[in-house]
C-alpha positions, 0 to 999 in steps of 0.5 A: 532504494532499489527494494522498495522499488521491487516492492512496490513493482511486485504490488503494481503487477501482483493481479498477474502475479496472483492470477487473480483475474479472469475473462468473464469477471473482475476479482478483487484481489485488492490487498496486495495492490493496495499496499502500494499507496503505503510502499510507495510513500516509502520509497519516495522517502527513500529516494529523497535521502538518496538525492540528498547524498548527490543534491546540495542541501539548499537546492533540495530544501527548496524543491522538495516541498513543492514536489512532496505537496504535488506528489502527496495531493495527488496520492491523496486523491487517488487513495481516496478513489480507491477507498470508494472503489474497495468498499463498493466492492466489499458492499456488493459481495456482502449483499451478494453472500446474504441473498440467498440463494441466487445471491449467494450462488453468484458470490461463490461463482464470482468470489468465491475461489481466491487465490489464497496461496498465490496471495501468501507466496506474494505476501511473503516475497514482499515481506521478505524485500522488506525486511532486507530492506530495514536491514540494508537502511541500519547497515548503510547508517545508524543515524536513519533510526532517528528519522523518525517519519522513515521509522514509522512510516517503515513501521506502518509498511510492515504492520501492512503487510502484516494486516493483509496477511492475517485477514487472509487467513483468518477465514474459509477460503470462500470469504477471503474475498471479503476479508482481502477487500476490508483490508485494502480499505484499512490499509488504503486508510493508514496510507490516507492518514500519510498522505495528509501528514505528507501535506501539512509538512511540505505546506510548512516547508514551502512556508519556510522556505519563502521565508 
């Protein structure tokens, strides 16, 4: 619990971290901030086990599907805001790079000089809580390898990491800019598509619980 909270710390101030920012523009710099609309489903997981070690099971039931449905609905509209704002961003430096040549000097002035290492060195650092995280989640009980939402919603966090990670390589460093919006849209989409599952379980435990 205590890692995932570092994580999704790191991803909240990971601008700063990556010294991405500057006082005449906006750099984007998305895909490391957006990982925490996934991580952060997961840490929320994380806290409600956690709860259930000191709250009884019936309290928790009841409370937990209103809060999830709060929590889930929220981050849905909030996800989805940031879906518009990545792909305006992505749209603009795209019709920027292929207006030549005013165009093209303003995307390279503005985008193009990422901070691709800055990027790596975080990318790595989170990987890394991650990965101790998974570890410390088998050794505290085996029996947390048959939630199978805990599985794959860890799953999905890895595979995040890793999507960002590549799409910054993939390219010269002047388009990282490009690549690194795409995939905070693709992972800001993964996290969606979590968020409505989030939903339509706490509804149907809501439901349960009324009845």
């Amino acid at each position: 619990l205590v890692l995932m909270f570092i994580v999704v710390l790191i991803e909240v101030g990971s601008p700063w971290l990556m010294q991405v920012t500057d006082k005449s523009f906006d750099r984007p710099g998305y895909g490391v901030q957006y990982l925490v609309f996934v991580d952060a489903f997961l840490f929320y997981v994380s806290l409600l086990i956690g709860l259930a070690l000191i709250i009884p099971e019936r309290i928790q039931g009841r409370v937990q599907g209103c809060v999830t449905l709060v929590v889930s609905f929220l981050g849905c509209l909030g996800i989805i805001g940031a879906i518009f704002t990545a792909l305006i961003f992505l749209l603009l430096m795209v019709t920027l790079l292929l207006a030549p040549i005013f165009g093209t000097l303003a995307y390279l002035a503005i985008y193009g000089d990422f901070d691709r290492s800055g990027a790596n060195i975080t990318l790595s650092l989170i990987m890394a809580l991650k990965i101790g995280y998974c570890i410390l989640l088998i050794l505290a009980h085996q029996r947390f390898l048959q939630n199978k939402s805990l599985v794959l919603l860890t799953l999905t966090s890895l595979l995040a990491n890793i999507i960002i990670s590549f799409l910054h390589n993939l390219v010269p460093g002047i388009l990282v800019s490009i690549t690194d919006a795409l995939g905070a849209i693709v992972v800001a989409i993964l996290a969606l598509i979590w968020a409505i599952v989030f939903i339509i379980g706490s509804i149907v435990a809501i439901v349960r619980s009324i009845h």
